[in-house]
C-alpha positions in Angstrom: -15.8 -8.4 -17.6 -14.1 -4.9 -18.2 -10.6 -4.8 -17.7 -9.3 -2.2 -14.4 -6.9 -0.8 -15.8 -4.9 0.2 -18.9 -1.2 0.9 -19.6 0.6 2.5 -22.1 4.5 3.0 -22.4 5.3 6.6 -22.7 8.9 5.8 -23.4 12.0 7.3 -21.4 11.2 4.1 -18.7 7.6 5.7 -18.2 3.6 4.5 -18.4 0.8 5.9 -17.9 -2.4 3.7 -16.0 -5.6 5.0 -16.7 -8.6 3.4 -14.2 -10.9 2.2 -16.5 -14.2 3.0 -14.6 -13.1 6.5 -13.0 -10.6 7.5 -15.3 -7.8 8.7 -12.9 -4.4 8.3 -14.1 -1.0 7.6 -12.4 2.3 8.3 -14.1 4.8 5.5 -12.9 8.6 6.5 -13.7 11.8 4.1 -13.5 13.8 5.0 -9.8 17.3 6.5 -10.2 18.6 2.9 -9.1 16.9 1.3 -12.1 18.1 4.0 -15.0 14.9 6.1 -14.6 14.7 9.4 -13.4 12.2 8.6 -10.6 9.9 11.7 -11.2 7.1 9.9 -10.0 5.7 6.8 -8.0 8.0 3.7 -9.3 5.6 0.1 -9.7 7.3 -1.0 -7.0 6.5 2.2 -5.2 2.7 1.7 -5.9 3.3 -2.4 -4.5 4.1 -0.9 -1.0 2.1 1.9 -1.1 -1.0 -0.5 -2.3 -0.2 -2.6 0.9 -0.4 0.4 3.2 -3.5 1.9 1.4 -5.5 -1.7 1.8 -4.4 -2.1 5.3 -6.1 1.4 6.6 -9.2 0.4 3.9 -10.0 -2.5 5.2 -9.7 -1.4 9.1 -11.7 1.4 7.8 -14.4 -0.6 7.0 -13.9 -2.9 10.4 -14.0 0.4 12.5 -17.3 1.5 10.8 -18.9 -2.1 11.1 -17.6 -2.2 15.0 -19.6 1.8 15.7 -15.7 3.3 15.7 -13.6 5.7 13.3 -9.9 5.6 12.7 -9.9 8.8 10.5 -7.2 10.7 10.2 -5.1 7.6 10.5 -1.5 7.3 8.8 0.9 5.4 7.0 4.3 5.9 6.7 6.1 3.5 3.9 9.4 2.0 3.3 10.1 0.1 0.6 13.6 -1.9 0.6 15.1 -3.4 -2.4 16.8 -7.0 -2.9 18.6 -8.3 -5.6 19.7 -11.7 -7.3 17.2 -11.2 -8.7 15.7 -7.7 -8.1 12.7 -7.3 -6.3 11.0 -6.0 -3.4 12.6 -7.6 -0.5 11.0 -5.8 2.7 7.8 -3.4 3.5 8.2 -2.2 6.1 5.0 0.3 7.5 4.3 2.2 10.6 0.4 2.8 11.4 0.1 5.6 13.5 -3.8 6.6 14.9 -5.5 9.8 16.6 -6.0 9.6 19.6 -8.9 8.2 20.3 -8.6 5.7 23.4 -9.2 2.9 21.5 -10.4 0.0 24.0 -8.5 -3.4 23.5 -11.5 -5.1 21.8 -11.3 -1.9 19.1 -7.0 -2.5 18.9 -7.9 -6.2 18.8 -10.0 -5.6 15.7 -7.8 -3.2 13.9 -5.0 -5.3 14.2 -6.8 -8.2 12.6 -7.9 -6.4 9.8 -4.4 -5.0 9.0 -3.3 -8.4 8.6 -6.1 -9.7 6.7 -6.3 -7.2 3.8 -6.1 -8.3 0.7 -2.6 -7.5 -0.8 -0.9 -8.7 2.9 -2.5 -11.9 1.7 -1.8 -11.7 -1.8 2.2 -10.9 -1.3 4.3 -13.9 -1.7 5.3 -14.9 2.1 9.3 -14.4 1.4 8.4 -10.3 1.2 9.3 -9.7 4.7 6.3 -7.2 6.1 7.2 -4.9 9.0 3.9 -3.9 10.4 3.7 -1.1 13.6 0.8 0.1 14.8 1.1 3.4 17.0 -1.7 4.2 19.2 
């Protein structure tokens, strides 16, 4: 099995991540809290964000497999830090989707597969999760 990913420390509290089978890269940078610079996405930046990108993937795919669309859907992410010992302490995430009059069986699904993606599962359950959906 191939690795996903590879890392390499740049130095100045930096990496690069290469994704082995496409090739994209992400820089990640140390936040200003942590001695870094924050000049780009943190790792814990890319934990939340990661939650909010698998949440509209995976209702993406429920909405396609149900004959419904939630394109041009949006996320906006918080993430909140905790200490003793630092980590993330709280997501908190706000769905917010066109307007398409979704009937209840459609919200019903959507809702269910927001909470069934798999990094919501994979997070320990202490990380509190602060989910809204606005439709």
């Amino acid at each position: 099995m191939q690795e996903t990913t590879q890392t390499v420390y740049l130095g100045e509290l930096r990496t690069k991540a290469r994704h082995v089978r496409s090739g994209d890269e992400i820089i990640t940078d140390a936040p200003p809290d942590n001695k870094g610079r924050g000049e780009a996405f943190s790792p814990t930046d890319l934990l939340a964000t990661s939650l909010g990108s698998c949440m509209i993937t995976i209702m993406g795919i429920a909405a396609r497999e149900h004959g419904f669309d939630i394109d041009g859907t949006t996320a906006k992410i918080w993430k909140i830090m905790a200490s003793d010992p630092r980590r993330v302490g709280e997501i908190k995430i706000e769905l917010t989707f066109p307007k398409n009059n979704y009937s209840d069986k459609a919200k019903k699904i959507i809702e269910k597969a927001a909470f069934t993606c798999p990094v919501f599962l994979s997070l320990h359950p202490d990380l509190k999760k602060d989910i809204t959906l606005i439709f």
